[in-house]
N, CA, C and O atoms as a Maestro MAE file, in Angstrom:
{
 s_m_m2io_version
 :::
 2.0.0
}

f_m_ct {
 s_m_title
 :::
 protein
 m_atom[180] {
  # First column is atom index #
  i_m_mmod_type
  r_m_x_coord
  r_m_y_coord
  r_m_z_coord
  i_m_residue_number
  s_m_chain_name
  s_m_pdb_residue_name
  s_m_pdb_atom_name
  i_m_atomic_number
  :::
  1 25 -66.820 -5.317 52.019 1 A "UNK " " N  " 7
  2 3 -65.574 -5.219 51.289 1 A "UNK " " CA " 6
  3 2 -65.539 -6.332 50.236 1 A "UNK " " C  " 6
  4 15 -65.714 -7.504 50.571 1 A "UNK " " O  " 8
  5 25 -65.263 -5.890 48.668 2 A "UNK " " N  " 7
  6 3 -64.968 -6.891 47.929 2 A "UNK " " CA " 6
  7 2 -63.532 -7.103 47.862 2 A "UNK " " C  " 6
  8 15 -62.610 -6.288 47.864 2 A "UNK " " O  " 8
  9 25 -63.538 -8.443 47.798 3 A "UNK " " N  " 7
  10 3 -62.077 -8.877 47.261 3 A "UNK " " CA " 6
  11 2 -61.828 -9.150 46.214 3 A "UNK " " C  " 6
  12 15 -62.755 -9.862 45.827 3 A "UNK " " O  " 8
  13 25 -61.056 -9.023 45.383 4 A "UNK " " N  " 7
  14 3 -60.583 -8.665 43.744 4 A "UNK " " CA " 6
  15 2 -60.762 -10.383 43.241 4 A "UNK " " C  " 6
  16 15 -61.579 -10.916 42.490 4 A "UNK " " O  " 8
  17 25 -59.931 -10.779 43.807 5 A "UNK " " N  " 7
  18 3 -59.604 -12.405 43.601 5 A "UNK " " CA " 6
  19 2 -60.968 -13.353 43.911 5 A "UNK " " C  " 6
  20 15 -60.838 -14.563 43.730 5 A "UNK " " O  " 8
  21 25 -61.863 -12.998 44.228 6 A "UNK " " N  " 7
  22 3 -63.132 -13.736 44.598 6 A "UNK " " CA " 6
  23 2 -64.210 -13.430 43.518 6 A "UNK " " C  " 6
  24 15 -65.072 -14.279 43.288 6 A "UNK " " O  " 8
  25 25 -64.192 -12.305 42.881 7 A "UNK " " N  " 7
  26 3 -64.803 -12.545 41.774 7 A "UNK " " CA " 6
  27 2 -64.537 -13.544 40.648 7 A "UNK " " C  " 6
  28 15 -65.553 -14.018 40.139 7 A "UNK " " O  " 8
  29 25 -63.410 -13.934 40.184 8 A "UNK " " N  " 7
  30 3 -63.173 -14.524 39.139 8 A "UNK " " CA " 6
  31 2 -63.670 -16.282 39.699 8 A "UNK " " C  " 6
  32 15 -63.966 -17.136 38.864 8 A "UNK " " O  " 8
  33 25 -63.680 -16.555 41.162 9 A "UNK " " N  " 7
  34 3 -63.650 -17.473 41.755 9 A "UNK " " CA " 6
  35 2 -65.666 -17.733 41.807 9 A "UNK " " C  " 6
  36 15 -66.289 -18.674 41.316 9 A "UNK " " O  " 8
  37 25 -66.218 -16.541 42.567 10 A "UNK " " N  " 7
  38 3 -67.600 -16.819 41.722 10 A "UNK " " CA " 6
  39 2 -68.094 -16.530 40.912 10 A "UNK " " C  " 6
  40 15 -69.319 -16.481 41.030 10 A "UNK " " O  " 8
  41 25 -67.560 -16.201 39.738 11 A "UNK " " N  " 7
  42 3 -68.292 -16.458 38.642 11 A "UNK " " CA " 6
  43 2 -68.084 -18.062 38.251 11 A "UNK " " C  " 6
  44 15 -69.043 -18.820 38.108 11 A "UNK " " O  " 8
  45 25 -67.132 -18.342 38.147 12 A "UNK " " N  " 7
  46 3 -66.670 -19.681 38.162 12 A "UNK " " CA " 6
  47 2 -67.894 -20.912 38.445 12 A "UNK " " C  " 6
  48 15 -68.469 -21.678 37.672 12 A "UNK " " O  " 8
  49 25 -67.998 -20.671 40.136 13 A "UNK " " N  " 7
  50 3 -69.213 -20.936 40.552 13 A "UNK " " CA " 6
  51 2 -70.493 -20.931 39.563 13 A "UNK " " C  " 6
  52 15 -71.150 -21.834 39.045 13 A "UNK " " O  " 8
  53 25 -70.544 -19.863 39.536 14 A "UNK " " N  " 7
  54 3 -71.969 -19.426 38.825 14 A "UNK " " CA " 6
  55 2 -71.923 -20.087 37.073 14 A "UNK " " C  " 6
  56 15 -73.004 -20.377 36.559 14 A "UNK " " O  " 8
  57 25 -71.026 -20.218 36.519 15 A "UNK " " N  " 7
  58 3 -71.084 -20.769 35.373 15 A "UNK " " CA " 6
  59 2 -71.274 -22.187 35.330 15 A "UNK " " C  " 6
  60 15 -72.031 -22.774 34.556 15 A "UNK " " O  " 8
  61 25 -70.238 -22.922 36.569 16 A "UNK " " N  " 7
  62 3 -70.497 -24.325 36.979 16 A "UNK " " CA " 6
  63 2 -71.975 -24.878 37.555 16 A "UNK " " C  " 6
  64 15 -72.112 -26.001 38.038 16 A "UNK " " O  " 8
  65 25 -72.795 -24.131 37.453 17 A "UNK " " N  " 7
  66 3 -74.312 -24.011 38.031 17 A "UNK " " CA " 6
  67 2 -74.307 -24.649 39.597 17 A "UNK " " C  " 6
  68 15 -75.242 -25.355 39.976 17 A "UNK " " O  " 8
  69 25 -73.393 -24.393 40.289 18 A "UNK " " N  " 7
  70 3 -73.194 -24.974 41.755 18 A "UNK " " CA " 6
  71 2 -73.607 -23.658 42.867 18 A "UNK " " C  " 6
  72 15 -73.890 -23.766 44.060 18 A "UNK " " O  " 8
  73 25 -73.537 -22.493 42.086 19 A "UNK " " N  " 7
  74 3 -73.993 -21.456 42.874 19 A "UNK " " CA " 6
  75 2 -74.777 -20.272 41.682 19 A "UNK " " C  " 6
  76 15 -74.301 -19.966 40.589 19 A "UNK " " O  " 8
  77 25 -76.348 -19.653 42.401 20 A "UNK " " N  " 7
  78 3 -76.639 -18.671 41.460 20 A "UNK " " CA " 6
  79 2 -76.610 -17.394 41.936 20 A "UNK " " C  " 6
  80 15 -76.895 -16.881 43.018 20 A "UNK " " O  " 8
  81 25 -76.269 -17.061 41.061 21 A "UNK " " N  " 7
  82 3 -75.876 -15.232 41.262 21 A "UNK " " CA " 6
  83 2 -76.882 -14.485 42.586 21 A "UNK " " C  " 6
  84 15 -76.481 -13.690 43.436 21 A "UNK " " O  " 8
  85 25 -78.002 -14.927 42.454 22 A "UNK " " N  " 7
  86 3 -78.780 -14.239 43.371 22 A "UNK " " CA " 6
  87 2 -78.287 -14.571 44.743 22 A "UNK " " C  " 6
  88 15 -78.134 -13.746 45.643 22 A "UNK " " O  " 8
  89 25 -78.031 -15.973 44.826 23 A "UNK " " N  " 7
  90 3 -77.538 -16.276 45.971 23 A "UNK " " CA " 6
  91 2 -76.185 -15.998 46.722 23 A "UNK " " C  " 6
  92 15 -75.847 -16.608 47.736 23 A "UNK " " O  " 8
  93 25 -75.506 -15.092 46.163 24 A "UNK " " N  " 7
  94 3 -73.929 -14.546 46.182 24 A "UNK " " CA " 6
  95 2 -74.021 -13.486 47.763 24 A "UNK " " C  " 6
  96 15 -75.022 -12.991 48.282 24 A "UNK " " O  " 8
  97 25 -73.158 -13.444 48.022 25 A "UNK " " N  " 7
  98 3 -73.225 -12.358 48.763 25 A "UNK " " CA " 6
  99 2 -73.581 -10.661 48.400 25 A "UNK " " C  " 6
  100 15 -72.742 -10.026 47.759 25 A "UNK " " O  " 8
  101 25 -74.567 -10.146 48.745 26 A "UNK " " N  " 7
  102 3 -74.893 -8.663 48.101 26 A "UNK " " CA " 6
  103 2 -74.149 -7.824 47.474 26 A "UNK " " C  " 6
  104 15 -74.450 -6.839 46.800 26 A "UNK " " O  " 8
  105 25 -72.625 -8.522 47.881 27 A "UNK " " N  " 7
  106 3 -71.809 -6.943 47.455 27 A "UNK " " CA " 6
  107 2 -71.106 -7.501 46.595 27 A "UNK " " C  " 6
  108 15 -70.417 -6.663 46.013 27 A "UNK " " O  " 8
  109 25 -70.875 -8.981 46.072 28 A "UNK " " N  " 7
  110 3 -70.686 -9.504 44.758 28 A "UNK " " CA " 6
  111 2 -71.026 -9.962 43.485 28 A "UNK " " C  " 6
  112 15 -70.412 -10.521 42.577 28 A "UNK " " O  " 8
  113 25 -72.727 -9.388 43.745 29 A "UNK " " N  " 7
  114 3 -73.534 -9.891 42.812 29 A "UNK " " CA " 6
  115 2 -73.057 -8.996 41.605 29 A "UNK " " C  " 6
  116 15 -72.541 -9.541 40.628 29 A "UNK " " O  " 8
  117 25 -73.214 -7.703 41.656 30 A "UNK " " N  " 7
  118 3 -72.874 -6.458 40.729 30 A "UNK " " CA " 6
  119 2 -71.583 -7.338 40.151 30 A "UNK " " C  " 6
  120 15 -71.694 -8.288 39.375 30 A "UNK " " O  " 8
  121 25 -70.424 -6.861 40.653 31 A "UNK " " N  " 7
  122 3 -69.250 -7.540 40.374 31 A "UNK " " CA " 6
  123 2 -69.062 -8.769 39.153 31 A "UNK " " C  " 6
  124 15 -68.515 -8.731 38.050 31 A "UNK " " O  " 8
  125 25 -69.872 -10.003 39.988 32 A "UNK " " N  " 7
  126 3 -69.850 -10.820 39.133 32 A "UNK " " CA " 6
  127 2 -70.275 -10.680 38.273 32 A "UNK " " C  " 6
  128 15 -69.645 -10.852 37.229 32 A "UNK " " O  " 8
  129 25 -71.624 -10.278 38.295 33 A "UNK " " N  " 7
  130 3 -72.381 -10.132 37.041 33 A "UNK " " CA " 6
  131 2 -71.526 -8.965 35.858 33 A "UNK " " C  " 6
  132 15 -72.177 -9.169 34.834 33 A "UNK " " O  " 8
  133 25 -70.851 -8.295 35.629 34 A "UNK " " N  " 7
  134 3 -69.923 -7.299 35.175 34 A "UNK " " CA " 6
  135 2 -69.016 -8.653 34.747 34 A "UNK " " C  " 6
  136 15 -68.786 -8.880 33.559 34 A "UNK " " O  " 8
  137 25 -68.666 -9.279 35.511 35 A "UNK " " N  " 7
  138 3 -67.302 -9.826 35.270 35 A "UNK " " CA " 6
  139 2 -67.582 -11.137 34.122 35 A "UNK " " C  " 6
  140 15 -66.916 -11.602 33.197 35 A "UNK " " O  " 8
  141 25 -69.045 -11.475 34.766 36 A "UNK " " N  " 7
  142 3 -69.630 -12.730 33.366 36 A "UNK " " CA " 6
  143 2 -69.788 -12.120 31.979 36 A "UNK " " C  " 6
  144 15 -69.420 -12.627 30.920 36 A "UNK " " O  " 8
  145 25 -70.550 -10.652 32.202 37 A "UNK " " N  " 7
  146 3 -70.904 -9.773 30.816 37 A "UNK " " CA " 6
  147 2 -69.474 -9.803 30.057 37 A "UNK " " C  " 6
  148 15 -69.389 -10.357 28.961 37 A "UNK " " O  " 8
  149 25 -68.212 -9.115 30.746 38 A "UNK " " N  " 7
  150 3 -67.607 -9.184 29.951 38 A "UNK " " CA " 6
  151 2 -66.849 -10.523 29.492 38 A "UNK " " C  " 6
  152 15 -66.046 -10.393 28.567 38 A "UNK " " O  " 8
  153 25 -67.005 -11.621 29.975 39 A "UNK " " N  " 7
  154 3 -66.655 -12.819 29.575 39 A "UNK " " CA " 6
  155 2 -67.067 -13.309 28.243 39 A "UNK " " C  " 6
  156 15 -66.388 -14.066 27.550 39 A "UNK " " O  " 8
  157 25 -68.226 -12.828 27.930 40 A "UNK " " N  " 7
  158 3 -69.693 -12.984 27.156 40 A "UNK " " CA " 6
  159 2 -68.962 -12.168 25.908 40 A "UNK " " C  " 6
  160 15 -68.849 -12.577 24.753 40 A "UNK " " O  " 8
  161 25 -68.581 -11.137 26.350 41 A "UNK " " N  " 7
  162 3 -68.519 -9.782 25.087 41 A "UNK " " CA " 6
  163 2 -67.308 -10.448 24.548 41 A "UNK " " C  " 6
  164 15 -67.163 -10.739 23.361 41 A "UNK " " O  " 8
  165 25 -66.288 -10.713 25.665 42 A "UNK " " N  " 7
  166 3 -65.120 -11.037 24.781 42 A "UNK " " CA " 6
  167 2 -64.822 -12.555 23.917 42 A "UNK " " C  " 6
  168 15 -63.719 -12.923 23.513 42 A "UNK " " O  " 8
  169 25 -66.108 -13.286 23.769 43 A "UNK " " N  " 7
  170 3 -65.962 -14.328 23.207 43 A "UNK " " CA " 6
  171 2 -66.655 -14.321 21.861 43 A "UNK " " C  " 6
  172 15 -66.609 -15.134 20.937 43 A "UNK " " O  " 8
  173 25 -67.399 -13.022 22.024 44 A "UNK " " N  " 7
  174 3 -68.365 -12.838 20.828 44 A "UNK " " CA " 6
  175 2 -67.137 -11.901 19.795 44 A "UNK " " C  " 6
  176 15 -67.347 -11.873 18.582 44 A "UNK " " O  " 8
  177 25 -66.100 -11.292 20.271 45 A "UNK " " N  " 7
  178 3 -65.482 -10.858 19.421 45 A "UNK " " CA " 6
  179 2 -64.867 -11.844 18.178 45 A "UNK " " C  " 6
  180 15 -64.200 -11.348 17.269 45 A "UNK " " O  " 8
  :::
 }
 m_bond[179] {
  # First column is bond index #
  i_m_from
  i_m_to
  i_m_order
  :::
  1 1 2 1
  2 2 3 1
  3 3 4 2
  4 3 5 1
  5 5 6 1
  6 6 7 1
  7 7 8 2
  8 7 9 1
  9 9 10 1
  10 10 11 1
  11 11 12 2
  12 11 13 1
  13 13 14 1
  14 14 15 1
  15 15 16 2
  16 15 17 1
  17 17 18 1
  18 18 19 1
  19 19 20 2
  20 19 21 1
  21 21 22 1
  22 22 23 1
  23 23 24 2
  24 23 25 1
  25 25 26 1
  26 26 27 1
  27 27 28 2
  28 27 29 1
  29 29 30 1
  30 30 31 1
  31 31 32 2
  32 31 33 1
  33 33 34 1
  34 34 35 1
  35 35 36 2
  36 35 37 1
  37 37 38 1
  38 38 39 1
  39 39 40 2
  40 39 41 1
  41 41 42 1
  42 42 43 1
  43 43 44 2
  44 43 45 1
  45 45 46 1
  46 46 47 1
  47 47 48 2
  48 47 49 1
  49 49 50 1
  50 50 51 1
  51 51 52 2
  52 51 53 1
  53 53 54 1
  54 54 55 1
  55 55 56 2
  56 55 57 1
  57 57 58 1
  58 58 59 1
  59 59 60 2
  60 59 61 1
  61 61 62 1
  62 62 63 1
  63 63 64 2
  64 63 65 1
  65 65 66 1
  66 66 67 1
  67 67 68 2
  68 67 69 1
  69 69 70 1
  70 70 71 1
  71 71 72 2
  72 71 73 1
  73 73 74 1
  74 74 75 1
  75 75 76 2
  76 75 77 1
  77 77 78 1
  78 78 79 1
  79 79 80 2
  80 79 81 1
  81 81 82 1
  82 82 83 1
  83 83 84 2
  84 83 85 1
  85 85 86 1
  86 86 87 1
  87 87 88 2
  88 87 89 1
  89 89 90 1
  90 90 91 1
  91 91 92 2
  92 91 93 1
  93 93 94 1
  94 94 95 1
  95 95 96 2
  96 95 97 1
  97 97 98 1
  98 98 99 1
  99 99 100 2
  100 99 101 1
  101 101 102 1
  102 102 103 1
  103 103 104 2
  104 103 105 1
  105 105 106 1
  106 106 107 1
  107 107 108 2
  108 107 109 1
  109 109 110 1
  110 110 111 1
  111 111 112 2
  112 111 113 1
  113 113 114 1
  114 114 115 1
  115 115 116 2
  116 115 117 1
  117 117 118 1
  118 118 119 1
  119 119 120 2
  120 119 121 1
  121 121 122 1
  122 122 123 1
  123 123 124 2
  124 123 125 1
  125 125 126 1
  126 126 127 1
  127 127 128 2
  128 127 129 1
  129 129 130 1
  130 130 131 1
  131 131 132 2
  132 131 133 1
  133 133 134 1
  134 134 135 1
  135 135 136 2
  136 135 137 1
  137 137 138 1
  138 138 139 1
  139 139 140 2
  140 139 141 1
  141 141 142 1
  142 142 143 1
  143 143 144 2
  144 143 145 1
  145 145 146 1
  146 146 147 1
  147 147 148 2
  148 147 149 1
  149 149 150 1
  150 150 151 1
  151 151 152 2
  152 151 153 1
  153 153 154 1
  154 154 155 1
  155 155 156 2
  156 155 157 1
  157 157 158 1
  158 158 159 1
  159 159 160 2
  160 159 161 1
  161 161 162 1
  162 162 163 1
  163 163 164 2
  164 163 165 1
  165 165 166 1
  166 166 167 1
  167 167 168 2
  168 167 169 1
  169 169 170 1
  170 170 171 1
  171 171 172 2
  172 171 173 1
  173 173 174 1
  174 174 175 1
  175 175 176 2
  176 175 177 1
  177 177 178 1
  178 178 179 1
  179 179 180 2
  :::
 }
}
């Protein structure tokens, strides 16, 4: 089960280089990774 509120919390992580994506739990890797892309897209606007 993902929780909504825990993505924004590791990506966080993952940008702070304290945790890497691979190392996430399996069913948040997708997630995060989605949730960094669009972090990415919306700064390039």
């Amino acid at each position: 089960m993902v929780l909504k509120y825990m993505i924004p919390i590791y990506a966080f992580l993952v940008k702070a280089g304290s945790r890497e994506i691979e190392n996430l739990p399996e069913q948040y890797q997708l997630p995060v990774a989605e949730y960094l892309a669009a972090l990415v897209e919306e700064l390039e606007k």
